[in-house]
N, C-alpha and C positions, 0 to 999 in steps of 0.2 A: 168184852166178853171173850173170853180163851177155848179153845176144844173144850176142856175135863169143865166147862161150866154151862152150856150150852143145855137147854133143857132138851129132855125126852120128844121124841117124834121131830126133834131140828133136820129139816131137810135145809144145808148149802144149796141145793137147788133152782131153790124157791127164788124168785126175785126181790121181795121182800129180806129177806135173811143176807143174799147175794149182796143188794145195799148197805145191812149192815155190817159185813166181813170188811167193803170197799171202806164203810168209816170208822171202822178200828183199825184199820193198816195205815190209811191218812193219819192218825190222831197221833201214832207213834213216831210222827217225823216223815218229812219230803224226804222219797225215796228215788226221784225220778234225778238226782245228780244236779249241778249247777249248769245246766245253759240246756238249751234248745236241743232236740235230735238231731247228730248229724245229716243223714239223709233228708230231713225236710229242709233245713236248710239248703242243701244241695239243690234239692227242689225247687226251692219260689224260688232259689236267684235267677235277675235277672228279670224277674217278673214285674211289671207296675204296680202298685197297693191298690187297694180296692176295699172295700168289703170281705170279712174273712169271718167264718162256720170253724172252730173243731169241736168234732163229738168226741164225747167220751173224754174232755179235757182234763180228768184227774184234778192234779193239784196246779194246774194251771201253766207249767214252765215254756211250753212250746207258745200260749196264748198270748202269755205277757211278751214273749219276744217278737210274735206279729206284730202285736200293738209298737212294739219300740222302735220297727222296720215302716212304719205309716200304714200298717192295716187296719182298715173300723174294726175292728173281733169281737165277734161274742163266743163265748166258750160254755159249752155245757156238759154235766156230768152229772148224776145221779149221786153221789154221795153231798151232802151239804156238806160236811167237814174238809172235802180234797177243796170245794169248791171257798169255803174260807182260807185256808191254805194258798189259793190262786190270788182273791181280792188282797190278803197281804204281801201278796210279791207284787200284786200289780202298785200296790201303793208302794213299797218299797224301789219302785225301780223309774215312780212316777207318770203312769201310762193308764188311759180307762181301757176297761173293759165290762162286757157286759157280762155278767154273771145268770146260769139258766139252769136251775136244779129240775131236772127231765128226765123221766125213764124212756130209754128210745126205744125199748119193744114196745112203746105204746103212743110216742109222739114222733112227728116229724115234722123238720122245718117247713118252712112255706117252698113251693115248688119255683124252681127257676128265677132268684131271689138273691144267689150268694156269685161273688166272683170268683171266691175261692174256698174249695169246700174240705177241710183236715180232715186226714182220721190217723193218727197212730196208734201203733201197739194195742188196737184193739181186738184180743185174740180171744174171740168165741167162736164156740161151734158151728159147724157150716151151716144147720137149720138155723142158726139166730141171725149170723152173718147174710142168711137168705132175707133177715125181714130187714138189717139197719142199713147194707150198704148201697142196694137201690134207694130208698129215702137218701140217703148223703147223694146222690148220683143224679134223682130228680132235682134236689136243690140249687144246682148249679146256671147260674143264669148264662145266657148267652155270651159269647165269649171268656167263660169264665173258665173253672178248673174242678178237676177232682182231684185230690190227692191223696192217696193211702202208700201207707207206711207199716210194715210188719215185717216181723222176722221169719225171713225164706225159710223154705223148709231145708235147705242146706244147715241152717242152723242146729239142727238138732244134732246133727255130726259132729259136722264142721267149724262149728262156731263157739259162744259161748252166749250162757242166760235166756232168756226167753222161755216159755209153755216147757213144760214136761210133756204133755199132751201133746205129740204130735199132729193129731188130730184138727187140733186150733194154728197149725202153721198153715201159710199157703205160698204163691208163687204168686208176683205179677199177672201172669199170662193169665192163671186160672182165673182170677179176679181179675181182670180185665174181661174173660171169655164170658163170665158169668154175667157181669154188667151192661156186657154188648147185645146180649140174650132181649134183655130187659130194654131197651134202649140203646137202638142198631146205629142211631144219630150222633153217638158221642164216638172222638175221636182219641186214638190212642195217640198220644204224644210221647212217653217214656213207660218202658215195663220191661225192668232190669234189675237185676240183683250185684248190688251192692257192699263189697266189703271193706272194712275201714280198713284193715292191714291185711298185704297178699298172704296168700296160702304159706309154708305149714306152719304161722302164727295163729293165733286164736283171738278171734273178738267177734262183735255182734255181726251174723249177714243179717242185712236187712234185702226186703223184697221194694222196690220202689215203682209207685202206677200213675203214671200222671193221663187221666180225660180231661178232652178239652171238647166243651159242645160250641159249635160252630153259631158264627154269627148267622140270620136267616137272612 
């Protein structure tokens, strides 16, 4: 479905509608490039496998490469189509995964449950980011991890792609201050922004947050 075909009273807003914008952009071909984000990779290294959570897993590419690195992964997203888009790369590349078509304004994992909890380039509004990213934050089992991934808000300058919306960028820090709010117990391990090539080049800044909730 295109803008100029979209019936009368179409609120994009809606969550409903939202879903189906997310599976007609999947349908037209993986957009997310071949391999993994650089900055989450940057991220787990070094980390032992375990159990591994990303929300908002799109078409899957960051999911399938946990699984390739020895992480149990289930990935979930809200569109079924990004979500078949993932199931053939996981089969293409020979690795399971669990597959979880979820709306997360309105589901949350099991609490204190995952060892390592994803979120990239998940860039909504701060009222929405206030309901998903505590849910990704409670899920994190003891010694486990949080890790979020978005492009800094230096990006909108300084960088390149990401939100127009400045609005939906944010910083480490802010997302860490706001999660600490929620849950004073999880520890900040990394909250730095990240660029792939120094200054006055141009390419993605990402924002990188790594919480770690302590063993009791």
């Amino acid at each position: 479905m295109h803008d100029n075909e979209r019936p009368a009273g179409w609120d994009e807003r809606h969550p409903d509608n939202r879903r189906l914008g997310w599976d007609e952009r999947h349908s037209h071909g993986d957009f997310e490039g071949d391999g993994p984000n650089p900055t989450l990779v940057a991220g787990v290294a070094g980390l032992a496998p375990g159990s591994a959570l990303e929300l908002a897993a799109g078409s899957g590419t960051n999911a399938v490469w946990l699984a390739s690195q020895g992480w149990r992964t289930t990935a979930v997203d809200w569109s079924p189509v990004g979500l078949a888009n993932g199931r053939a790369k996981a089969d293409e590349a020979a690795v399971e995964v669990e597959w979880l078509e979820r709306d997360l304004f309105v589901w949350a994992p099991p609490p204190r449950s995952v060892d390592l909890v994803v979120i990239v380039y998940l860039h909504v509004p701060p009222n929405e980011r206030a309901v998903i990213y505590p849910h990704a934050a409670a899920a994190v089992a003891p010694g486990g991890r949080l890790l979020i991934v978005g492009h800094d808000k230096l990006n909108a300058t300084e960088g390149e792609g990401g939100p127009q919306d400045t609005a939906r960028l944010f910083t480490a820090d802010e997302i860490a201050a706001e999660l600490l709010v929620v849950d004073p117990t999880l520890v900040i391990e990394r909250s730095e922004v990240v660029r792939r090539i120094p200054p006055p080049g141009r390419a993605p800044i990402d924002s990188l947050l790594i919480l770690r909730r302590p063993q009791p």
